[in-house]
N, CA, C and O atoms as a GROMACS GRO file, in nm:
protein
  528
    1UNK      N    1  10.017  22.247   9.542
    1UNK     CA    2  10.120  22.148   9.568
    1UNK      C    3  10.196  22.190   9.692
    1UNK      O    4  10.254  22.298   9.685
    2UNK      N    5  10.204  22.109   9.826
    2UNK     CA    6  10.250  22.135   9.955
    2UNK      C    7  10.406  22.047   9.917
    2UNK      O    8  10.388  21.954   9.838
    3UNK      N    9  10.495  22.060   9.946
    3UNK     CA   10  10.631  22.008   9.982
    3UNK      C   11  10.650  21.930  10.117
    3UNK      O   12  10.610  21.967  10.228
    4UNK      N   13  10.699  21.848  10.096
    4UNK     CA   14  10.711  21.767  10.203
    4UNK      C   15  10.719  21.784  10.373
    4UNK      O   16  10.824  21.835  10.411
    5UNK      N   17  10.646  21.757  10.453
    5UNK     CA   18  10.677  21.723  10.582
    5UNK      C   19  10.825  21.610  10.618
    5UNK      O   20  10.825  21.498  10.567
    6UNK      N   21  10.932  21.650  10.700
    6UNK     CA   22  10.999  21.525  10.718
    6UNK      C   23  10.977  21.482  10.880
    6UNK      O   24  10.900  21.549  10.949
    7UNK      N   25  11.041  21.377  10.929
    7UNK     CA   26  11.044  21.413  11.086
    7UNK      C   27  11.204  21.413  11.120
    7UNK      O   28  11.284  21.325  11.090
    8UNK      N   29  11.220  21.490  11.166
    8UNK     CA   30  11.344  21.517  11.272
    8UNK      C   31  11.311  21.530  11.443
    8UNK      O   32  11.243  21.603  11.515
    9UNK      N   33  11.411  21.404  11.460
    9UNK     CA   34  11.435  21.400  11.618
    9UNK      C   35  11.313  21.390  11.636
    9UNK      O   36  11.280  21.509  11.630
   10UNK      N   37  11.200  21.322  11.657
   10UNK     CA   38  11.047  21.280  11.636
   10UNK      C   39  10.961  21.389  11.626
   10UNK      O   40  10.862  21.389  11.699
   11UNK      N   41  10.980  21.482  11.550
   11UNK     CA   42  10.918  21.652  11.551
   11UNK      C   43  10.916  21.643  11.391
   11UNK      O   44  11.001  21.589  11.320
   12UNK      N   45  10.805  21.705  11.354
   12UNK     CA   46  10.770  21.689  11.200
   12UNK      C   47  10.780  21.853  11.168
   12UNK      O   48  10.723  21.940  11.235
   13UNK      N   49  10.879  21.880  11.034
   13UNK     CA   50  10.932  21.985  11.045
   13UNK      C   51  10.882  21.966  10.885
   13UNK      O   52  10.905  21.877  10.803
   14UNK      N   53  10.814  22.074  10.878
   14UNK     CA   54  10.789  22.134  10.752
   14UNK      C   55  10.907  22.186  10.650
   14UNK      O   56  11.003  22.241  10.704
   15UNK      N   57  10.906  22.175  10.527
   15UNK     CA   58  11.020  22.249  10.436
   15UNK      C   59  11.071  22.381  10.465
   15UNK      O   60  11.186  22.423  10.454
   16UNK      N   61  10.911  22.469  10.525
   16UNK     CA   62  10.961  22.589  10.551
   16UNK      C   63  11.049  22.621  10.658
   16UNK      O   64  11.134  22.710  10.659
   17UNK      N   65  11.019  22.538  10.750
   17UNK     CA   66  11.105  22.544  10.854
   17UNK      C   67  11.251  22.526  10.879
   17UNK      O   68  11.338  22.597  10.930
   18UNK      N   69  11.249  22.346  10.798
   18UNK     CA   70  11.395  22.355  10.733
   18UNK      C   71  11.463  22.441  10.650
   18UNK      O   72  11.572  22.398  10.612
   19UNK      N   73  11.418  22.590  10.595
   19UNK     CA   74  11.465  22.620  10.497
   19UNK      C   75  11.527  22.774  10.615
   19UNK      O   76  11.627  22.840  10.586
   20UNK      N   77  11.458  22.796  10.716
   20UNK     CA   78  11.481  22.868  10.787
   20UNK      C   79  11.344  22.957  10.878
   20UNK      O   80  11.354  23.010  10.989
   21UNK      N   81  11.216  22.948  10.785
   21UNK     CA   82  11.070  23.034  10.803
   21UNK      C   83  11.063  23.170  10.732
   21UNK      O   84  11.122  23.181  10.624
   22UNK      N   85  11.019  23.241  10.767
   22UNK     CA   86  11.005  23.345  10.644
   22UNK      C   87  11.111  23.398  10.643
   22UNK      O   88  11.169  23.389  10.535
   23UNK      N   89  11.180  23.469  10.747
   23UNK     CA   90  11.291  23.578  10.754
   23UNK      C   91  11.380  23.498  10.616
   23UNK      O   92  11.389  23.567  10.515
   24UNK      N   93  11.438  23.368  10.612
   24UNK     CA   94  11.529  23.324  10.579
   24UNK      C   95  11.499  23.305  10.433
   24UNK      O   96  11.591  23.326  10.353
   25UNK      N   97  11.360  23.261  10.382
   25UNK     CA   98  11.293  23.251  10.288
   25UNK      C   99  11.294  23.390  10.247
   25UNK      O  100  11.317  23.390  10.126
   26UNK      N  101  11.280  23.510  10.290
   26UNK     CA  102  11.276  23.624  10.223
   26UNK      C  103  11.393  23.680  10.137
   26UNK      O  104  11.396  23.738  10.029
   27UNK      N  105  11.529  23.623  10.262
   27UNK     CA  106  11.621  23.667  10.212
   27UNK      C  107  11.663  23.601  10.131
   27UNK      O  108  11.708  23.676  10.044
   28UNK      N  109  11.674  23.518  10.109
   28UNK     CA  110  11.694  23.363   9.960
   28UNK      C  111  11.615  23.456   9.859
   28UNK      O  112  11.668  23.519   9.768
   29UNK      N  113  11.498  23.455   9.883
   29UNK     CA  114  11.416  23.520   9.734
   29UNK      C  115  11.466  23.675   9.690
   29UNK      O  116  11.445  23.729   9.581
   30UNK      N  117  11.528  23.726   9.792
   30UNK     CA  118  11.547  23.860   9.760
   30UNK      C  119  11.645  23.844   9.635
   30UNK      O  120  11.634  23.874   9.516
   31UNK      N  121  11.774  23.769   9.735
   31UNK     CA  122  11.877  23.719   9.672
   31UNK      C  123  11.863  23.679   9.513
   31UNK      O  124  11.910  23.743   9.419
   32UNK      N  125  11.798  23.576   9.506
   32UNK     CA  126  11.736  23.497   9.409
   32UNK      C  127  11.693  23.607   9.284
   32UNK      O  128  11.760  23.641   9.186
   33UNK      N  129  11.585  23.640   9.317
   33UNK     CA  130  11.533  23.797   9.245
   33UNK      C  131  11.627  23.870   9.200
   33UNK      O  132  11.625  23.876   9.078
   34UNK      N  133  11.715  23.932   9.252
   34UNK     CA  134  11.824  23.989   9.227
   34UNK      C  135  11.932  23.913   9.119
   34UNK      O  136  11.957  23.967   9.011
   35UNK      N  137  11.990  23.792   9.156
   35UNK     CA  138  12.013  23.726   9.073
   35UNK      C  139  11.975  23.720   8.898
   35UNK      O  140  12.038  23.733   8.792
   36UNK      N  141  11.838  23.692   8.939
   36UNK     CA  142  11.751  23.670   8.806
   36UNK      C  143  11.756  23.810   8.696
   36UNK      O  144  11.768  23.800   8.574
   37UNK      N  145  11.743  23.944   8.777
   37UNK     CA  146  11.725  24.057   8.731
   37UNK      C  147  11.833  24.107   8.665
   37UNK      O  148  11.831  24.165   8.556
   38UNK      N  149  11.933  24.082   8.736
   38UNK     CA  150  12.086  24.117   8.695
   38UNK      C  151  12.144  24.027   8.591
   38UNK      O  152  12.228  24.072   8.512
   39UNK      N  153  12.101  23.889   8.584
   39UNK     CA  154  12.122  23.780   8.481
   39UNK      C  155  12.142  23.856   8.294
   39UNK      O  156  12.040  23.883   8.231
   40UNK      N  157  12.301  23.882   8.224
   40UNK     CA  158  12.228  23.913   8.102
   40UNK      C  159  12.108  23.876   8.004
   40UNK      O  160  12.039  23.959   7.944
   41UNK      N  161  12.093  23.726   7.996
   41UNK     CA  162  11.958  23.724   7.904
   41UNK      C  163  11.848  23.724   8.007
   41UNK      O  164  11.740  23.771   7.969
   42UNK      N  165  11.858  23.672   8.146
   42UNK     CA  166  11.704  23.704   8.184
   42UNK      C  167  11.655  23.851   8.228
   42UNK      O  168  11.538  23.885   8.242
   43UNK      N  169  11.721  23.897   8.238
   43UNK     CA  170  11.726  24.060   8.257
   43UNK      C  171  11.641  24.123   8.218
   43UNK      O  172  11.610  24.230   8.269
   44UNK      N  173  11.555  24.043   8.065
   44UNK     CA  174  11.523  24.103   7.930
   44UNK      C  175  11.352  24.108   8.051
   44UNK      O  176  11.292  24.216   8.056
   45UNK      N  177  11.321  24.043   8.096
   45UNK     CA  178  11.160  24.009   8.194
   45UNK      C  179  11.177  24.141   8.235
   45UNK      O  180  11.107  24.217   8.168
   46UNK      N  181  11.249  24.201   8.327
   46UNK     CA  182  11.266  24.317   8.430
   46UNK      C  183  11.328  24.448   8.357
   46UNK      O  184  11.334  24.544   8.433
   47UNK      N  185  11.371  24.469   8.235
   47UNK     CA  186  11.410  24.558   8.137
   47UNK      C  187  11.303  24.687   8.153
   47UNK      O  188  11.351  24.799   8.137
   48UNK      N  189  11.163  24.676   8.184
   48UNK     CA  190  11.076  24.810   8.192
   48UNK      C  191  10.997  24.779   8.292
   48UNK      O  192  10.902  24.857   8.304
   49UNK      N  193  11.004  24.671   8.388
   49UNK     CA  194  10.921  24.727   8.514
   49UNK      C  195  10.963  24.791   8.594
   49UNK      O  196  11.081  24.781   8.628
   50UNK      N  197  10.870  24.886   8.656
   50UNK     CA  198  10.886  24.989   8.760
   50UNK      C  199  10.907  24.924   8.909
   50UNK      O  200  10.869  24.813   8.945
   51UNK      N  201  10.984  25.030   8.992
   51UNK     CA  202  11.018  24.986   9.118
   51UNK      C  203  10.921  24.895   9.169
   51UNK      O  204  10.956  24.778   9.185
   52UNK      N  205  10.775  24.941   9.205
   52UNK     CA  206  10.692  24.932   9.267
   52UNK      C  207  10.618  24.755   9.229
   52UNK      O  208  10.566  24.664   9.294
   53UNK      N  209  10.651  24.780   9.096
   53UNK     CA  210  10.597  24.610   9.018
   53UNK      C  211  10.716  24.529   9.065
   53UNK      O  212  10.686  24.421   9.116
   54UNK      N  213  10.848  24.559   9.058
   54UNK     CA  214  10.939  24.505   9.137
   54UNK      C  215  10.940  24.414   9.287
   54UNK      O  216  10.995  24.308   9.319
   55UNK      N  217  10.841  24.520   9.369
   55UNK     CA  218  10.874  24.493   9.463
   55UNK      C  219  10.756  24.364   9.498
   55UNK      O  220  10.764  24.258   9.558
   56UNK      N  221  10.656  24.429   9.433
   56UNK     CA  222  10.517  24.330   9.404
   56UNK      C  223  10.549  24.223   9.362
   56UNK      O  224  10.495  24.132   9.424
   57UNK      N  225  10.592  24.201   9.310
   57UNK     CA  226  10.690  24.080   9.252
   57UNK      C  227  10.770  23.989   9.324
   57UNK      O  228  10.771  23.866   9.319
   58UNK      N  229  10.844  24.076   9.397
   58UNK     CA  230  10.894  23.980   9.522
   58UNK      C  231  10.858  23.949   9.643
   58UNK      O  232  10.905  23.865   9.720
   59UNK      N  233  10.759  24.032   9.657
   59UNK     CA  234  10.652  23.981   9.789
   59UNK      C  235  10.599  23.866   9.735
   59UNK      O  236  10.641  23.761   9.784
   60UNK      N  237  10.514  23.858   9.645
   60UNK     CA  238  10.433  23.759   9.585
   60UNK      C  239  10.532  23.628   9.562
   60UNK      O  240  10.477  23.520   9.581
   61UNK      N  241  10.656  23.624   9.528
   61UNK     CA  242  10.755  23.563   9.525
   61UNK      C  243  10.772  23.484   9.657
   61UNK      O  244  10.763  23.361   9.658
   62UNK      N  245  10.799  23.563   9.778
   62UNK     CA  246  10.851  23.550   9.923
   62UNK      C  247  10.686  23.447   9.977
   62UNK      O  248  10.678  23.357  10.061
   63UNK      N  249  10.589  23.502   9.896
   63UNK     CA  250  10.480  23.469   9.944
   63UNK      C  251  10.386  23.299   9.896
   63UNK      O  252  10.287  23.231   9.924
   64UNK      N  253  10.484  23.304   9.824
   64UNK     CA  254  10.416  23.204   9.723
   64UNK      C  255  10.530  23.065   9.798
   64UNK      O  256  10.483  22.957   9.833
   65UNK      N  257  10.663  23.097   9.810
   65UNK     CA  258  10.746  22.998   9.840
   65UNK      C  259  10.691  22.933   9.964
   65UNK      O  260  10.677  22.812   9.985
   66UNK      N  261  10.658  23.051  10.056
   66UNK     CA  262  10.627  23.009  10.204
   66UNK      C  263  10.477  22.885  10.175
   66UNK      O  264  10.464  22.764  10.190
   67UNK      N  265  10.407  22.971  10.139
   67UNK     CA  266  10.277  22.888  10.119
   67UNK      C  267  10.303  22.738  10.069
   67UNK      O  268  10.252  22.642  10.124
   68UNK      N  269  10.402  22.728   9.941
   68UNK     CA  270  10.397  22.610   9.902
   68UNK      C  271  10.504  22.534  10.000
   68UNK      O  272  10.552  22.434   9.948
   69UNK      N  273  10.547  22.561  10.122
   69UNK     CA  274  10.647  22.500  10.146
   69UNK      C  275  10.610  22.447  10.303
   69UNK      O  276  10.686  22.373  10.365
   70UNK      N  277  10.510  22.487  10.345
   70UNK     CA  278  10.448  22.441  10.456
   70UNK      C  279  10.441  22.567  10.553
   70UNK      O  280  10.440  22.537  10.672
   71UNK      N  281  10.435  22.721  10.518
   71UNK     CA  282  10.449  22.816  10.600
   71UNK      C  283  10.312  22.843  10.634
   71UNK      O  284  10.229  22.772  10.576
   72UNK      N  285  10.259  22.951  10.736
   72UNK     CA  286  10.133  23.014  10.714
   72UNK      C  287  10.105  23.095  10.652
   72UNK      O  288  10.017  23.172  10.688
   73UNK      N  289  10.177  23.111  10.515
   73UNK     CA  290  10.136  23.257  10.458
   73UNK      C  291  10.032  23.208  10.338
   73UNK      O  292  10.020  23.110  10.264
   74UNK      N  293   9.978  23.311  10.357
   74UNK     CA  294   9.853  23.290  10.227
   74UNK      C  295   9.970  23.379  10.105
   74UNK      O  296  10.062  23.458  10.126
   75UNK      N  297   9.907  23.315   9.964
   75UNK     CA  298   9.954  23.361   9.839
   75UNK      C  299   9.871  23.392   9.754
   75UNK      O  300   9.799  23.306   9.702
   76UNK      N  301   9.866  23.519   9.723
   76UNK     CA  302   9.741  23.615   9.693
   76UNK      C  303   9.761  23.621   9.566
   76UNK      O  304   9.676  23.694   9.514
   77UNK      N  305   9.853  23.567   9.472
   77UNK     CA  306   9.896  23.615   9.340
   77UNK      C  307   9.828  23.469   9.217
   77UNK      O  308   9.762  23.374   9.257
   78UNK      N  309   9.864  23.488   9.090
   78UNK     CA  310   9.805  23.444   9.015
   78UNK      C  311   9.904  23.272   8.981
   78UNK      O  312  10.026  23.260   8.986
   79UNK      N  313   9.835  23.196   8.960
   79UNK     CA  314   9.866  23.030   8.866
   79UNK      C  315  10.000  23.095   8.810
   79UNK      O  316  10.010  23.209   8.766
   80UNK      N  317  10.126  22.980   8.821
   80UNK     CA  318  10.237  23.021   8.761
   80UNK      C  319  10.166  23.004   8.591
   80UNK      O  320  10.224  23.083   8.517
   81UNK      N  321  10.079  22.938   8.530
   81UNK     CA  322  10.070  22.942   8.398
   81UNK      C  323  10.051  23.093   8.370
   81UNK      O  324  10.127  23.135   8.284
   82UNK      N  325   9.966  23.185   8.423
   82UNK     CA  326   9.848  23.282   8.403
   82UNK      C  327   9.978  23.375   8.427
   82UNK      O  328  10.017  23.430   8.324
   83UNK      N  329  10.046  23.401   8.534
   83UNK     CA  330  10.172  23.504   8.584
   83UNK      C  331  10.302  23.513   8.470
   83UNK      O  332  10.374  23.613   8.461
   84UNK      N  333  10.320  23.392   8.387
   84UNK     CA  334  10.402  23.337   8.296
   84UNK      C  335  10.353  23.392   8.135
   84UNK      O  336  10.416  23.473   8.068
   85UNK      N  337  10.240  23.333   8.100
   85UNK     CA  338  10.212  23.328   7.992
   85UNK      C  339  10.267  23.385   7.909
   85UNK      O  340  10.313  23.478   7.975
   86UNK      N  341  10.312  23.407   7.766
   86UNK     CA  342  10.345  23.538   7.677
   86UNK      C  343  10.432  23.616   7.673
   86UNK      O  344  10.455  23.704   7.589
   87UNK      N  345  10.526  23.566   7.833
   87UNK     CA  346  10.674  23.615   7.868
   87UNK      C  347  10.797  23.523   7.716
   87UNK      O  348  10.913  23.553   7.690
   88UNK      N  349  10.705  23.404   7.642
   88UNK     CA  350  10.864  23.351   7.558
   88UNK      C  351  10.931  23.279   7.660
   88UNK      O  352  10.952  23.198   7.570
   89UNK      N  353  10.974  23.240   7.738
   89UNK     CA  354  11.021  23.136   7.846
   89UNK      C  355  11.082  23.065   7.774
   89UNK      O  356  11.007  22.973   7.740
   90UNK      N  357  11.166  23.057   7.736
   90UNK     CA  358  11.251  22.917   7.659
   90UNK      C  359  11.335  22.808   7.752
   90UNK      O  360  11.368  22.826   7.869
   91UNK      N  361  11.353  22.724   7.695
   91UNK     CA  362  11.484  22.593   7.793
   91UNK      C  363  11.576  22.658   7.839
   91UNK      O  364  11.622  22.661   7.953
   92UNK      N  365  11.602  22.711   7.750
   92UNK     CA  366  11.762  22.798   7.765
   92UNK      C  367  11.768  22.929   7.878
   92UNK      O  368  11.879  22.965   7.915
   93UNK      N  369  11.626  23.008   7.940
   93UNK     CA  370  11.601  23.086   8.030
   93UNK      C  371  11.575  22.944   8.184
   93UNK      O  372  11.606  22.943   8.303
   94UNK      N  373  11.538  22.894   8.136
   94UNK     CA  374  11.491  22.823   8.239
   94UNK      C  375  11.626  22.744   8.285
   94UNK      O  376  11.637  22.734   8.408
   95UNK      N  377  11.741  22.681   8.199
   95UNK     CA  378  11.828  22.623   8.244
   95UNK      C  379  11.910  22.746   8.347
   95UNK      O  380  11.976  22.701   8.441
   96UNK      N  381  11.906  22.839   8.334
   96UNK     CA  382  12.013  22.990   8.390
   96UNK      C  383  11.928  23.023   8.531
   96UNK      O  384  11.979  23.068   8.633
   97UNK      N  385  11.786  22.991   8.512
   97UNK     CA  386  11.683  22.979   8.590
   97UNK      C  387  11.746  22.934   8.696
   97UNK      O  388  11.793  23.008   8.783
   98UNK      N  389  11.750  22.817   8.696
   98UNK     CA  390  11.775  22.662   8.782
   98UNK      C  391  11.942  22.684   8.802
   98UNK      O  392  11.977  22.630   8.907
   99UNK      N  393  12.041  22.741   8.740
   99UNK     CA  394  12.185  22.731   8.791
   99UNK      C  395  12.139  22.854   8.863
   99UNK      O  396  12.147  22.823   8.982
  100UNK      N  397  12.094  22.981   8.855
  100UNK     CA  398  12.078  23.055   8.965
  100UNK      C  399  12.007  23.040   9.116
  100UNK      O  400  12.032  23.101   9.220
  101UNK      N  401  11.900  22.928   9.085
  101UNK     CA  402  11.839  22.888   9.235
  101UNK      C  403  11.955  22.788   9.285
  101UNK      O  404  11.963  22.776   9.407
  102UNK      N  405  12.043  22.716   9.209
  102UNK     CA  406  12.154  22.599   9.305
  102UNK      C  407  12.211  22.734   9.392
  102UNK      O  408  12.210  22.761   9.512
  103UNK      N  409  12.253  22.793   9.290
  103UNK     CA  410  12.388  22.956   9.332
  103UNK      C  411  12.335  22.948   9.502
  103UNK      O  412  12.374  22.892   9.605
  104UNK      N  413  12.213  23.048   9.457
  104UNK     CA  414  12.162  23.108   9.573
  104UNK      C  415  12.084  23.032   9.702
  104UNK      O  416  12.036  23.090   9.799
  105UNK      N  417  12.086  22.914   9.681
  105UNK     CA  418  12.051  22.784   9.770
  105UNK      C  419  12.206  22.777   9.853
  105UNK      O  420  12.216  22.783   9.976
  106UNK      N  421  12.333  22.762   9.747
  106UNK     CA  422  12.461  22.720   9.831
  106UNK      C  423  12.512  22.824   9.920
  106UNK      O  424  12.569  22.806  10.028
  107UNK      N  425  12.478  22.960   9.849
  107UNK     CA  426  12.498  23.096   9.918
  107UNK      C  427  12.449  23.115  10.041
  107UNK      O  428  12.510  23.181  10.125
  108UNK      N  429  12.309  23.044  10.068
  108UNK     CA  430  12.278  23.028  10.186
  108UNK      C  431  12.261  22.875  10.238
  108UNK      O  432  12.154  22.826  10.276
  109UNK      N  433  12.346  22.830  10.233
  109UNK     CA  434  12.392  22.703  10.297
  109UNK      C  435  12.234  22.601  10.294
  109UNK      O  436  12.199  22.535  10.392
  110UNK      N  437  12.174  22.605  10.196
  110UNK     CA  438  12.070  22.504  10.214
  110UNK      C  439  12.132  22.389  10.178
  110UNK      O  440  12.221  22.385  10.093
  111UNK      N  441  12.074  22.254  10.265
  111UNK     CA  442  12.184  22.145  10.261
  111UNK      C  443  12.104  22.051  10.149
  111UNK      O  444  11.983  22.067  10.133
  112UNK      N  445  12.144  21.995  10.106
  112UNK     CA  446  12.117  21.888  10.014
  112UNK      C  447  11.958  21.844   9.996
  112UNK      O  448  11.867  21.887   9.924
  113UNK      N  449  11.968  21.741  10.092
  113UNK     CA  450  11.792  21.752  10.116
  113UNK      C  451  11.709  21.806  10.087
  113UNK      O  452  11.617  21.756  10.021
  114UNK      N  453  11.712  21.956  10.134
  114UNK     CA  454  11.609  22.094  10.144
  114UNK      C  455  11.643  22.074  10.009
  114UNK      O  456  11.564  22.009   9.940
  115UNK      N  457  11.781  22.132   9.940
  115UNK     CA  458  11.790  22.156   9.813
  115UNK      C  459  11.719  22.086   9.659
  115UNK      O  460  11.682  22.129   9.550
  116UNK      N  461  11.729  21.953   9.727
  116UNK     CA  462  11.634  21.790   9.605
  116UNK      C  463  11.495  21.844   9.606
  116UNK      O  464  11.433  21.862   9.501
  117UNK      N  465  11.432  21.876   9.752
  117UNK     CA  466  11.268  21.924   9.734
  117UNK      C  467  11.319  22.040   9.668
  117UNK      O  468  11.370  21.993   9.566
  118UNK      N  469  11.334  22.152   9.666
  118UNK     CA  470  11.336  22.252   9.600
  118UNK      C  471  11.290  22.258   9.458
  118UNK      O  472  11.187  22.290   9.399
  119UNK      N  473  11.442  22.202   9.421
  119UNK     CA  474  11.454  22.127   9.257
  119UNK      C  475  11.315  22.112   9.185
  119UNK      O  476  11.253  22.167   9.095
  120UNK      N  477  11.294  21.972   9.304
  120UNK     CA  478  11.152  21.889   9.236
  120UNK      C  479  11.043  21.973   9.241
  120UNK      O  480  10.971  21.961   9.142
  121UNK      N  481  11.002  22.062   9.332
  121UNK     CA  482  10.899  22.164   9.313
  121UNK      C  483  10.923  22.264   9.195
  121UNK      O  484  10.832  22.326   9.139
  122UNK      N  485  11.049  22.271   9.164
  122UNK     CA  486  11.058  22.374   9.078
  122UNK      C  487  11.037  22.347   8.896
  122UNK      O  488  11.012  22.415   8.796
  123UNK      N  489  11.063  22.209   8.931
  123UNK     CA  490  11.037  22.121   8.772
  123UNK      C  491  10.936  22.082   8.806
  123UNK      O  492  10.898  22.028   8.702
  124UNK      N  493  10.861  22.068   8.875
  124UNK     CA  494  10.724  22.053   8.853
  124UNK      C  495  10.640  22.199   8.813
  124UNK      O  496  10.527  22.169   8.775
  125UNK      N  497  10.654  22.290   8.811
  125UNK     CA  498  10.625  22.418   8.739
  125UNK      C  499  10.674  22.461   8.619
  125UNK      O  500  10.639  22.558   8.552
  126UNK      N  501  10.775  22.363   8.595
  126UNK     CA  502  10.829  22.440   8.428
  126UNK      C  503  10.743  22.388   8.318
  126UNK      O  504  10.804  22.399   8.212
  127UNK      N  505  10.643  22.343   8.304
  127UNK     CA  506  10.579  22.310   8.182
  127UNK      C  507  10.456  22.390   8.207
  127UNK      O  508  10.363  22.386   8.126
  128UNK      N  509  10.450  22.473   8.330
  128UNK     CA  510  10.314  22.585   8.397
  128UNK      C  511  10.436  22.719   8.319
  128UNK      O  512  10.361  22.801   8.266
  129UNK      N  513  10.519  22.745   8.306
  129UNK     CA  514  10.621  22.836   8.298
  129UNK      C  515  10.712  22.871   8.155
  129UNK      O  516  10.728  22.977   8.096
  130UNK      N  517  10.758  22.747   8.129
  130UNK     CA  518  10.841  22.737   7.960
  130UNK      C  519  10.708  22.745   7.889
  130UNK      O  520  10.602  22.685   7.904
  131UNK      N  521  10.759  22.860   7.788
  131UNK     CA  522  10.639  22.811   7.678
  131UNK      C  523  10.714  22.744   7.569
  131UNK      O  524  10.635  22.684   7.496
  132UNK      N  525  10.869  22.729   7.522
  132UNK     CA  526  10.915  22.653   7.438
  132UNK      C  527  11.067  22.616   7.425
  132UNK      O  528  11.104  22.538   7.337
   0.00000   0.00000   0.00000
């Protein structure tokens, strides 16, 4: 699933671009990640992984956004179903989910627009993601 092309000023600007390109995308996900990890109930995902799965984690993260968002990066990691599975994912992780990506969207000034695609890419993965 690619995210929208728009045109600005007659120049067709990919999501990633609007969102900033990787540098800016990295730092959102870092952010984001961090967020999520520090979260009391989602915390419970990141409770025994090691640095190193950590960091794997957020490359693949940084890597996966770009790809789906119109960047050149290839995304080497697994189907959000297959990466998800057996984690328990409930509504209630996923709603804390989604108030932490607005957070860290406003934190870095993504404007409205950018922010609606976001959203919609991101609910289009929660039934690959919630298992209940």
């Amino acid at each position: 699933l690619l995210l929208a092309t728009v045109l600005y000023g007659g120049e067709r600007l990919s999501l990633y671009k609007r969102l900033g390109g990787y540098d800016e995308i990295a730092s959102i996900s870092r952010d984001f990640h961090l967020r999520l990890k520090n979260d009391p109930q989602l915390g419970r995902f990141w409770a025994y992984r090691g640095i190193d799965g950590m960091e794997r984690e957020l490359q693949l993260l940084i890597d996966f956004i770009c790809a789906h968002t119109g960047g050149p990066t290839y995304y080497p990691g697994r189907s959000m179903s297959a990466a998800h599975i057996g984690m328990k994912i409930n509504g209630s992780d996923w709603k804390i989910f989604m108030k932490h990506l607005k957070e860290t969207l406003d934190t870095h000034h993504i404007g409205p627009k950018e922010q609606k695609e976001v959203f919609e890419f991101a609910e289009s993965l929660k039934s690959s993601i919630v298992e209940s």
